[in-house]
LOVEXKE-937162 format. One record per residue (C-alpha): x negated, y negated, z negated; residue in one letter; residue number from 1. Coordinates in nm, 4 decimals. Layout:
@u:X v:Y w:Z aa:A i:NUM
...
***
This chain:
@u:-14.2688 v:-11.5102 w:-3.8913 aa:X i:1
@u:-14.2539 v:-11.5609 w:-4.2719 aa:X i:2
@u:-13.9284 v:-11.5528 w:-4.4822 aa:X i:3
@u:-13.9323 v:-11.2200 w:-4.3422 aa:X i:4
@u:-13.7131 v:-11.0441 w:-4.5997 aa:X i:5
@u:-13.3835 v:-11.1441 w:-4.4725 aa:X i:6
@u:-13.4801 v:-11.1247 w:-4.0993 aa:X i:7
@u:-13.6531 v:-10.7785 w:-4.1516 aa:X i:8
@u:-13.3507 v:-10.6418 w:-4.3526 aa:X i:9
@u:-13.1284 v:-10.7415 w:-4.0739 aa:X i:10
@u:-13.3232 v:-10.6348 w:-3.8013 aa:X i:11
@u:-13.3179 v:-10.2878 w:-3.9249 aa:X i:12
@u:-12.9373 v:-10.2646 w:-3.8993 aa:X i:13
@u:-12.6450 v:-10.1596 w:-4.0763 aa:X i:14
@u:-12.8452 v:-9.9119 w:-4.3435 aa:X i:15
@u:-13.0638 v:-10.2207 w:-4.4620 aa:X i:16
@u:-12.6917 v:-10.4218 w:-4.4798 aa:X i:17
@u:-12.4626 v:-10.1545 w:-4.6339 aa:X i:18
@u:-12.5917 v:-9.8888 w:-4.8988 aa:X i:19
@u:-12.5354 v:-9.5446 w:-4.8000 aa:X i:20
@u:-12.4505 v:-9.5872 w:-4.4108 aa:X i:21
@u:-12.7014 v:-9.4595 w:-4.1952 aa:X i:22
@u:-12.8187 v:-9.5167 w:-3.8126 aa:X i:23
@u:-12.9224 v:-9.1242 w:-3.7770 aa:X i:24
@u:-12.8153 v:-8.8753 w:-3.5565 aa:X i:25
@u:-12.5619 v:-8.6442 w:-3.5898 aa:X i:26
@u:-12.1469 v:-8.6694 w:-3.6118 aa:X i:27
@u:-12.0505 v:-8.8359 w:-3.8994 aa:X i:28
@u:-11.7365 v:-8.7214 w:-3.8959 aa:X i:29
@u:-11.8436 v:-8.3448 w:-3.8845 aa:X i:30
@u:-11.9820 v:-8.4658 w:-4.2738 aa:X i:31
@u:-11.8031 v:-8.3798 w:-4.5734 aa:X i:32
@u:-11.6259 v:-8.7288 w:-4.6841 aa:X i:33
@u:-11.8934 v:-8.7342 w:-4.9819 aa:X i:34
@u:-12.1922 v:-8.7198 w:-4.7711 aa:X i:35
@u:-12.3751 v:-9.0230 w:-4.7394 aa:X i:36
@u:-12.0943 v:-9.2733 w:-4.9407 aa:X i:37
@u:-11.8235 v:-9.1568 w:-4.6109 aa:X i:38
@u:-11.4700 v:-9.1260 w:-4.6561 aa:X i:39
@u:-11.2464 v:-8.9869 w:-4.4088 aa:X i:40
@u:-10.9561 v:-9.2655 w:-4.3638 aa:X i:41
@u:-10.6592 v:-9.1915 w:-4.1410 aa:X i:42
@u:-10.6801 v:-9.4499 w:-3.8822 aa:X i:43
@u:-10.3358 v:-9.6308 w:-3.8926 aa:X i:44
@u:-10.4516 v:-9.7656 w:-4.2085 aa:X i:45
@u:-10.7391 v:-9.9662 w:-4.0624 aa:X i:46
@u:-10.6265 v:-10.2891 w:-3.9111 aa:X i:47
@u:-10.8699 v:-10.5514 w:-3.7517 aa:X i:48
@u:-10.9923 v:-10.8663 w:-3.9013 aa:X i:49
@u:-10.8088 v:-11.1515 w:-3.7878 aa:X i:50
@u:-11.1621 v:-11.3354 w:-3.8236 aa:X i:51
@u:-11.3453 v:-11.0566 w:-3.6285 aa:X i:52
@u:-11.6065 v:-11.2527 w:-3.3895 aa:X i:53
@u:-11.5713 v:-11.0956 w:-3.0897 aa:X i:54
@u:-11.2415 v:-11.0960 w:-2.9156 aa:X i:55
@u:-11.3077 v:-10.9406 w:-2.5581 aa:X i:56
@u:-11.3367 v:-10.5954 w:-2.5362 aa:X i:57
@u:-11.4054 v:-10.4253 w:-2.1854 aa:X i:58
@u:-11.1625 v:-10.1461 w:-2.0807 aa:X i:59
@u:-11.3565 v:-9.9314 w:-1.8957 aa:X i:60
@u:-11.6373 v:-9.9256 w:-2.1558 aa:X i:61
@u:-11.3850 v:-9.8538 w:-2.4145 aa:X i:62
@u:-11.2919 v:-9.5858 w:-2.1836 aa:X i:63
@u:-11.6493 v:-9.4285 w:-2.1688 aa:X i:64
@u:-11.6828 v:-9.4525 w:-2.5549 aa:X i:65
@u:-11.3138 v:-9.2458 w:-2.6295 aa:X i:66
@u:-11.5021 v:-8.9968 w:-2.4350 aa:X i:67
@u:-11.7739 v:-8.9393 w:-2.5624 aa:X i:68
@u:-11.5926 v:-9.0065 w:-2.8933 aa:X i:69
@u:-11.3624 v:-8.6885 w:-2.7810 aa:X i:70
@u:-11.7387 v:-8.5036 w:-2.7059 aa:X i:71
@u:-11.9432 v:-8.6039 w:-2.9950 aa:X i:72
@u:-11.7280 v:-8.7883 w:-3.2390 aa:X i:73
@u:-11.8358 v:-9.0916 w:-3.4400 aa:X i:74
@u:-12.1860 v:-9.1119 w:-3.5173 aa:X i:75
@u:-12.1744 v:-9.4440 w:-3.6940 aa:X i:76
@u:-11.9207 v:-9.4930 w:-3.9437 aa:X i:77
@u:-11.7079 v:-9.8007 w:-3.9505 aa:X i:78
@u:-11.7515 v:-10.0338 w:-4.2317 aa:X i:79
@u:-11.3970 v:-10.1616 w:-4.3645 aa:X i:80
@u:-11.2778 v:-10.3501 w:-4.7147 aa:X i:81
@u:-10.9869 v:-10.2721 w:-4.9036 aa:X i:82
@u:-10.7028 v:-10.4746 w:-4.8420 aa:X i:83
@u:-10.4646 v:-10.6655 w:-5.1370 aa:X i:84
@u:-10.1193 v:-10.4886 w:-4.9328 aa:X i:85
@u:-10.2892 v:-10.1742 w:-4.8987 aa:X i:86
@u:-10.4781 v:-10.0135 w:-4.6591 aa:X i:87
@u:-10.8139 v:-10.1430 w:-4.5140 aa:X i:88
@u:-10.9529 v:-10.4077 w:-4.2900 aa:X i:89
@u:-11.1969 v:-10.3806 w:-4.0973 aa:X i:90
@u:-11.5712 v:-10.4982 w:-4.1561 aa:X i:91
@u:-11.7776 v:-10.3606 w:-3.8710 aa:X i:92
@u:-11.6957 v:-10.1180 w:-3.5783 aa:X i:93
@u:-11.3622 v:-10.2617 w:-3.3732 aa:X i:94
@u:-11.5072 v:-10.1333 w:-3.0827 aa:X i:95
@u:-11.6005 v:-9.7667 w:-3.2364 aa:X i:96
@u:-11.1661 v:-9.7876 w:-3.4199 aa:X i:97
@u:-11.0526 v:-9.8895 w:-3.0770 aa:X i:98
@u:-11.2441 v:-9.5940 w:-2.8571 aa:X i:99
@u:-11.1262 v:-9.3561 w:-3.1468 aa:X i:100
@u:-10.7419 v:-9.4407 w:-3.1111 aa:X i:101
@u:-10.8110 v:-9.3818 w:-2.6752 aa:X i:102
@u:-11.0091 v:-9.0519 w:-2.7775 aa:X i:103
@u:-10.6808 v:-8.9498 w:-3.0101 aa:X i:104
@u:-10.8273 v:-8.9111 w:-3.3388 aa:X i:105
@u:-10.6228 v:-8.9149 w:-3.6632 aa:X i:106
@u:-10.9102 v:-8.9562 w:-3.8827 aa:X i:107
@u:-11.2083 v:-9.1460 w:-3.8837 aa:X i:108
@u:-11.5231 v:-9.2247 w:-4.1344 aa:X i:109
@u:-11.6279 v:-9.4886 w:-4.2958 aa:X i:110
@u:-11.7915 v:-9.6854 w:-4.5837 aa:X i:111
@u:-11.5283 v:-9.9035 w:-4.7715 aa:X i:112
@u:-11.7522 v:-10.2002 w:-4.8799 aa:X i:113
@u:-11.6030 v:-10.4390 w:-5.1127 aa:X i:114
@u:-11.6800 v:-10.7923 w:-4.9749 aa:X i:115
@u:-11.5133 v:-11.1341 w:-4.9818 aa:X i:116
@u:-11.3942 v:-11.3037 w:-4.6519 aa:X i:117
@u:-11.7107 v:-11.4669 w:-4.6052 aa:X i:118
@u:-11.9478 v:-11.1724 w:-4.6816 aa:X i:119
@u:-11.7156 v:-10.9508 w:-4.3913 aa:X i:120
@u:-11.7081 v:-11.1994 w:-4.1295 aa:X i:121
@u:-12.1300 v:-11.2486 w:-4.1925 aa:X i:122
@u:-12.1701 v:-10.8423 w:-4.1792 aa:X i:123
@u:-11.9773 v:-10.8218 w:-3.8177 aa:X i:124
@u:-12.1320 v:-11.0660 w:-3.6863 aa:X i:125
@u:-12.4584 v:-10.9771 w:-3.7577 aa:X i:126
@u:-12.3791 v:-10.6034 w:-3.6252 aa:X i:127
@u:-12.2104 v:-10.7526 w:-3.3139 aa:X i:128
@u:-12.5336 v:-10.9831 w:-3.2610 aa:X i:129
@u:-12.7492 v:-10.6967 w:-3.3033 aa:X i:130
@u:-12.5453 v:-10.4851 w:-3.0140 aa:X i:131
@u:-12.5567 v:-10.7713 w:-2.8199 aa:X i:132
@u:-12.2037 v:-10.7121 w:-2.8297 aa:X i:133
@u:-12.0810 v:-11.0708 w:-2.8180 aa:X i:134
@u:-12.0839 v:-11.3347 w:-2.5086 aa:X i:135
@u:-12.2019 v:-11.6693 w:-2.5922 aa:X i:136
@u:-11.9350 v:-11.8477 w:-2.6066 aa:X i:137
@u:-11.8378 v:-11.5579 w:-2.8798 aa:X i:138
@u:-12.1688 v:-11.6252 w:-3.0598 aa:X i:139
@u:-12.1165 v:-11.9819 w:-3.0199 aa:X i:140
@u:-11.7292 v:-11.9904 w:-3.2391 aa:X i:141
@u:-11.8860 v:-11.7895 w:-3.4924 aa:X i:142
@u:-12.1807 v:-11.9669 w:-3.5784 aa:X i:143
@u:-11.9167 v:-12.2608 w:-3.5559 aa:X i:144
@u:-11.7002 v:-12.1263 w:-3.7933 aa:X i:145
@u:-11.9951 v:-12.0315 w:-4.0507 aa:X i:146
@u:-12.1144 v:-12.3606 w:-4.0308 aa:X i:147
@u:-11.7484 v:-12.5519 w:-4.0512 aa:X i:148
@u:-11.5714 v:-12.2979 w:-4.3221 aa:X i:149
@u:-11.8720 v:-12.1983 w:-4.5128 aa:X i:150
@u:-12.1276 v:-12.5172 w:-4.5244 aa:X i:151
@u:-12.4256 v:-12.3270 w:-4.3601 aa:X i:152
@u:-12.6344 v:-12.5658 w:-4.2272 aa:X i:153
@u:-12.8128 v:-12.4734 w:-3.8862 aa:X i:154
@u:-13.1484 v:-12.3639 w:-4.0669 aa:X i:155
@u:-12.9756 v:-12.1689 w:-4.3595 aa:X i:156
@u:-12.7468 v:-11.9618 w:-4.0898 aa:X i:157
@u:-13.0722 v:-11.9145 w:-3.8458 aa:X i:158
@u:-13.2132 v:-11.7326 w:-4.1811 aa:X i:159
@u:-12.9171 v:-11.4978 w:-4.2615 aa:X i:160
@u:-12.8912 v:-11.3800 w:-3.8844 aa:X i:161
@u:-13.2340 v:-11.2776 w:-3.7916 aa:X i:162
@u:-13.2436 v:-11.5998 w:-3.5210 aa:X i:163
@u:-13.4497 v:-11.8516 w:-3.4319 aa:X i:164
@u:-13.2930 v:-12.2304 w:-3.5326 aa:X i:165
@u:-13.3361 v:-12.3610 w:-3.1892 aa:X i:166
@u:-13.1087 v:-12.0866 w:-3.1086 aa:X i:167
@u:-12.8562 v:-12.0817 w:-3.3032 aa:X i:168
@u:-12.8428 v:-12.4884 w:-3.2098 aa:X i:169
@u:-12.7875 v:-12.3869 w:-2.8014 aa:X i:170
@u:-12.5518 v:-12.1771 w:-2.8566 aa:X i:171
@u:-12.3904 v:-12.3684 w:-3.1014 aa:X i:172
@u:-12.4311 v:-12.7055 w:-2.7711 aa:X i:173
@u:-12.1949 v:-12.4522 w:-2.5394 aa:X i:174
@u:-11.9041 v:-12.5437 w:-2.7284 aa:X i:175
@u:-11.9342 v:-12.8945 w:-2.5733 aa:X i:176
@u:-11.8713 v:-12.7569 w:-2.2630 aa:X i:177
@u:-11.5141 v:-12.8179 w:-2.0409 aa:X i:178
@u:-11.2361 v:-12.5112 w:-2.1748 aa:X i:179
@u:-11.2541 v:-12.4434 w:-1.8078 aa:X i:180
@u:-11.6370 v:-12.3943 w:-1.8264 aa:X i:181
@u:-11.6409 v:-12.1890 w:-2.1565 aa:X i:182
@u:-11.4263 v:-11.9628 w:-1.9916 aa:X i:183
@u:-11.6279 v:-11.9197 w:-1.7325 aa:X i:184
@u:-11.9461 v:-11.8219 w:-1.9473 aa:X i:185
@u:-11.6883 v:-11.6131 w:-2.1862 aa:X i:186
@u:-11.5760 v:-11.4303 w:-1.9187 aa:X i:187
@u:-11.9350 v:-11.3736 w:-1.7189 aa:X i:188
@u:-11.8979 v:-11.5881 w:-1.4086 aa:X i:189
@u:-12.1722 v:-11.7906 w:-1.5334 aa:X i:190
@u:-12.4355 v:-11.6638 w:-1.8017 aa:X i:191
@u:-12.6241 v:-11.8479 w:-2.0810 aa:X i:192
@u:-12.9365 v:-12.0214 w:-1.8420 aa:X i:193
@u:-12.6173 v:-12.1657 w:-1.6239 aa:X i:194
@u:-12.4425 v:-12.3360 w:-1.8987 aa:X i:195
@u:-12.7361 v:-12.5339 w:-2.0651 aa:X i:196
@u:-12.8296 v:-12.6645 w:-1.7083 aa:X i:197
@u:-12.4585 v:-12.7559 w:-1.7096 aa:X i:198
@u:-12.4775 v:-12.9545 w:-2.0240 aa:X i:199
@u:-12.7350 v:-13.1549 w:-1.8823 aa:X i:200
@u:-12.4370 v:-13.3887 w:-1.7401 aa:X i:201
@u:-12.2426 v:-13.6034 w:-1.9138 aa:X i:202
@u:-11.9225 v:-13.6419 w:-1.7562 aa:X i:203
@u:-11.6720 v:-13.3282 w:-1.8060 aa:X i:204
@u:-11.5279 v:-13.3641 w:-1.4700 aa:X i:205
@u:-11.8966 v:-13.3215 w:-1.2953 aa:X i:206
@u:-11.9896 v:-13.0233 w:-1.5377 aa:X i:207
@u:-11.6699 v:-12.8022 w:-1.3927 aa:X i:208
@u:-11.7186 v:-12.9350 w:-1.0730 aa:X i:209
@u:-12.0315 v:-12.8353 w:-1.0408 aa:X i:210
@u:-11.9487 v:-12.4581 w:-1.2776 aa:X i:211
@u:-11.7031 v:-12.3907 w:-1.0163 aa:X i:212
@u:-11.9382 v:-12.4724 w:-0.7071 aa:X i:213
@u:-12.2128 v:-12.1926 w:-0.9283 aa:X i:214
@u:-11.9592 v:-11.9551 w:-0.9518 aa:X i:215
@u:-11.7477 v:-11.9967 w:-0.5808 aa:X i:216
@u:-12.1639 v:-11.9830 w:-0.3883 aa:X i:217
@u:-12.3448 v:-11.7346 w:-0.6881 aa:X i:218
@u:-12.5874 v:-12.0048 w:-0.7210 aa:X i:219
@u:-12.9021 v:-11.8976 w:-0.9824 aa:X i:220
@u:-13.0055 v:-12.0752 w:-1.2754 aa:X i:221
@u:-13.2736 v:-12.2221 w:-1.1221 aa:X i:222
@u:-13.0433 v:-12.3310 w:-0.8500 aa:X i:223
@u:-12.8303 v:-12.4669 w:-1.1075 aa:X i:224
@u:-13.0574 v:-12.6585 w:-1.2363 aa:X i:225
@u:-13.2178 v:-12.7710 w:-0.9392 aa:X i:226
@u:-12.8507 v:-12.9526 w:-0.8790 aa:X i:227
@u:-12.8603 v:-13.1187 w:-1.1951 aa:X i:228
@u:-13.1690 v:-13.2944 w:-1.1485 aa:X i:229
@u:-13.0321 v:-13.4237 w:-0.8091 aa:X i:230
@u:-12.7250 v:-13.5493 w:-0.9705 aa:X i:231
@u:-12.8467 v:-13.7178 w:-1.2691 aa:X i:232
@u:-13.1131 v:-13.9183 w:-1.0098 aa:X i:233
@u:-12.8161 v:-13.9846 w:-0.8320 aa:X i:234
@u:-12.6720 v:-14.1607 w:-1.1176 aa:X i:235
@u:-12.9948 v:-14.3434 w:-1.1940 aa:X i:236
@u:-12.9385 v:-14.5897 w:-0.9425 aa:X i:237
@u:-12.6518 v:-14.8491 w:-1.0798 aa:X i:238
@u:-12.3801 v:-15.0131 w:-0.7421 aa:X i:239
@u:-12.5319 v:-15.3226 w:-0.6577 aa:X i:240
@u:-12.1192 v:-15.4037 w:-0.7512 aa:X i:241
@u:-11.8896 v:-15.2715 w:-0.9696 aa:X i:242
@u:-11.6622 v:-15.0179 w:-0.8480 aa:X i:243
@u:-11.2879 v:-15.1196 w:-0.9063 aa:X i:244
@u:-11.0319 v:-14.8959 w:-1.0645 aa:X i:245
@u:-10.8873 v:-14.8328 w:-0.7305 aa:X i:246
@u:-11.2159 v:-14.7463 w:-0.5824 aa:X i:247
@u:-11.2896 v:-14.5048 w:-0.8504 aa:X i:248
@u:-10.9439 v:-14.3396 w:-0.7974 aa:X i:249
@u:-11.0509 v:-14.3023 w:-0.4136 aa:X i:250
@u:-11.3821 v:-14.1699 w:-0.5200 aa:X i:251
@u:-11.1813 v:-13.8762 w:-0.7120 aa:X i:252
@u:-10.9602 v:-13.7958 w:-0.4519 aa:X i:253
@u:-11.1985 v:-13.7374 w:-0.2276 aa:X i:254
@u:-11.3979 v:-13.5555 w:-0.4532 aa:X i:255
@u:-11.0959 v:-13.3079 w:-0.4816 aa:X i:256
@u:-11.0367 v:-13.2994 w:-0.1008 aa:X i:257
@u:-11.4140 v:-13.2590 w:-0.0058 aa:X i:258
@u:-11.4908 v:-12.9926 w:-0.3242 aa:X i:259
@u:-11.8131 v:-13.2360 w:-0.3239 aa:X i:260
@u:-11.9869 v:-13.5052 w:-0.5097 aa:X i:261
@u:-11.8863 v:-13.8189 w:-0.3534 aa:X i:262
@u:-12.0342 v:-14.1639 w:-0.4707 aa:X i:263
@u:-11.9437 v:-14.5192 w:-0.3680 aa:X i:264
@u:-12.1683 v:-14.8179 w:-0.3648 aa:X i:265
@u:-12.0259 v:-15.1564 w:-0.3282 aa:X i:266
@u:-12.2528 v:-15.4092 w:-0.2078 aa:X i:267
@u:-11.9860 v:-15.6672 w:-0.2184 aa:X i:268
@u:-11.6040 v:-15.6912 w:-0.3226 aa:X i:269
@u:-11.5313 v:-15.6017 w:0.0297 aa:X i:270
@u:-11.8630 v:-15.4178 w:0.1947 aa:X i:271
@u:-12.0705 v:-15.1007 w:0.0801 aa:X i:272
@u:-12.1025 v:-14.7630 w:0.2087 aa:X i:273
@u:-11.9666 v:-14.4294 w:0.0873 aa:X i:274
@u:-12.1929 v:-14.1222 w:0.0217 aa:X i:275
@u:-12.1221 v:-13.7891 w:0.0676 aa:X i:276
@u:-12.3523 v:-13.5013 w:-0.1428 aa:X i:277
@u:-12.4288 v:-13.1537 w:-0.0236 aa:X i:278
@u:-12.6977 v:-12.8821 w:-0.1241 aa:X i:279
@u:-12.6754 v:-12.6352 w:0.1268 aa:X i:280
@u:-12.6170 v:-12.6330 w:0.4960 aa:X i:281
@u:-12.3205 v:-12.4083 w:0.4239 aa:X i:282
@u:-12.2142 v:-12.6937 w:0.2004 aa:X i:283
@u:-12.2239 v:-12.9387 w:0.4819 aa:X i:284
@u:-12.0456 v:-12.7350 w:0.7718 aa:X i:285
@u:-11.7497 v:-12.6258 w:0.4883 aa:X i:286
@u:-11.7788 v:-13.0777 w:0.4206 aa:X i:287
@u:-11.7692 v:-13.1173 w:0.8169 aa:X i:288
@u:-11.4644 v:-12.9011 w:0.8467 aa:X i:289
@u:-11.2583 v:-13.0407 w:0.5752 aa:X i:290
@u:-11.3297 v:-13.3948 w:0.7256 aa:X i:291
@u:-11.2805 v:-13.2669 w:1.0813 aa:X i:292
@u:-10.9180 v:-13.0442 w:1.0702 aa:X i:293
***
């Protein structure tokens, strides 16, 4: 891959980012505070970015971390910034601050780095994309915001986070999504393959139709997909009439009623037939008994 001396600096992690932080083994906070560029900071004056890219953090993971935080201590320092009020925000390592507070600690170490807004927010996410700490939807925002707030263009921002442009344009197409849908993939009901099949429709109310059918059978990506197709030949075949505003209205309803795709064809202002989809023969019997009660 050429341009490789961004994308090699960031693949080897936080030492190639941050001078004096290193990835080795051994407890950090066992160090002396001059070791290595470390300070020892008392932890109630580290507060998290506001602009921090990840926002969920899992309980029970943070759980397993205070423990072996409480066993082992921190092995990676957290990178903060000084603040203008005092104190210090921080740069890199919510997840490691958060586990600490669980595990008790008073004290922990870090590198104070001193960076402008934009320089933090591009350091954490670059850490958080190289823990794979971030769900897409996560991903998606920040790559948003870099490209809204600080005029990267989709090329430029593939280069300063180790990616791949066609990537970094996906993820960035999952914000197009339904807010019912993107909280679906934030919250893992429905991963990364699931939503691009998903964006393969055009109408919102089809895309969470179809998201919550994925999610209520556990339907694969391929599955997904497979649905997508069948819809969008569906809708390759124009009503020989066009469907009134009452019709249409119908149409929903019993989409709602039937938790199916329904479709109407008029032949005539007064004639047509309506046609009701399913995928599955579980589909079908759960149609037959919603028409049939």
């Amino acid at each position: 891959m050429s341009s490789g001396g961004k994308r090699q600096a960031l693949g080897r992690g936080l030492a190639a980012l941050i001078p004096g932080a290193t990835e080795g083994t051994g407890d950090a906070a066992s160090r002396p505070a001059s070791a290595a560029g470390l300070r020892m900071l008392d932890i109630e004056s580290i507060s998290p970015s506001a602009r921090q890219p990840r926002k969920h953090f899992d309980d029970a993971r943070l759980d397993e971390l205070a423990e072996t935080i409480r066993n082992q201590g921190i092995i990676q320092p957290l990178v903060v910034r000084s603040r203008a009020g005092g104190g210090f925000e921080l740069v890199a390592g919510e997840r490691r601050w958060r586990a600490a507070q669980r595990a008790g600690l008073h004290q922990v170490p870090a590198v104070v780095r001193e960076t402008t807004e934009s320089q933090a927010f591009e350091l954490a996410l670059v850490e958080n994309l190289q823990r794979e700490d971030l769900n897409p939807i996560e991903e998606a925002e920040a790559y948003q915001y870099m490209v809204a707030e600080h005029g990267y263009t989709q090329e430029s921002l593939s280069l300063r986070v180790g990616k791949d442009r066609s990537t970094v344009a996906n993820a960035l197409r999952l914000l197009k999504l339904p807010p019912a849908v993107r909280a679906m993939v934030r919250e893992g009901r429905l991963n990364m393959g699931h939503a691009r099949a998903l964006l393969g429709l055009e109408s919102d109310h089809d895309i969470e139709r179809l998201a919550r059918q994925a999610v209520s059978h556990g339907l694969s990506v391929r599955q997904v997909e497979s649905l997508v197709k069948r819809e969008r030949a569906g809708d390759s075949h124009p009503a020989a009439a066009p469907v009134s505003p009452e019709a249409r209205d119908l149409v929903h309803r019993l989409e709602q009623a039937l938790a199916t795709r329904v479709k109407l064809v008029q032949s005539s202002p007064k004639s047509g037939r309506l046609e009701i989809h399913y995928h599955s023969l579980d589909e079908l019997d759960a149609v037959l008994a919603r028409i049939l009660r």
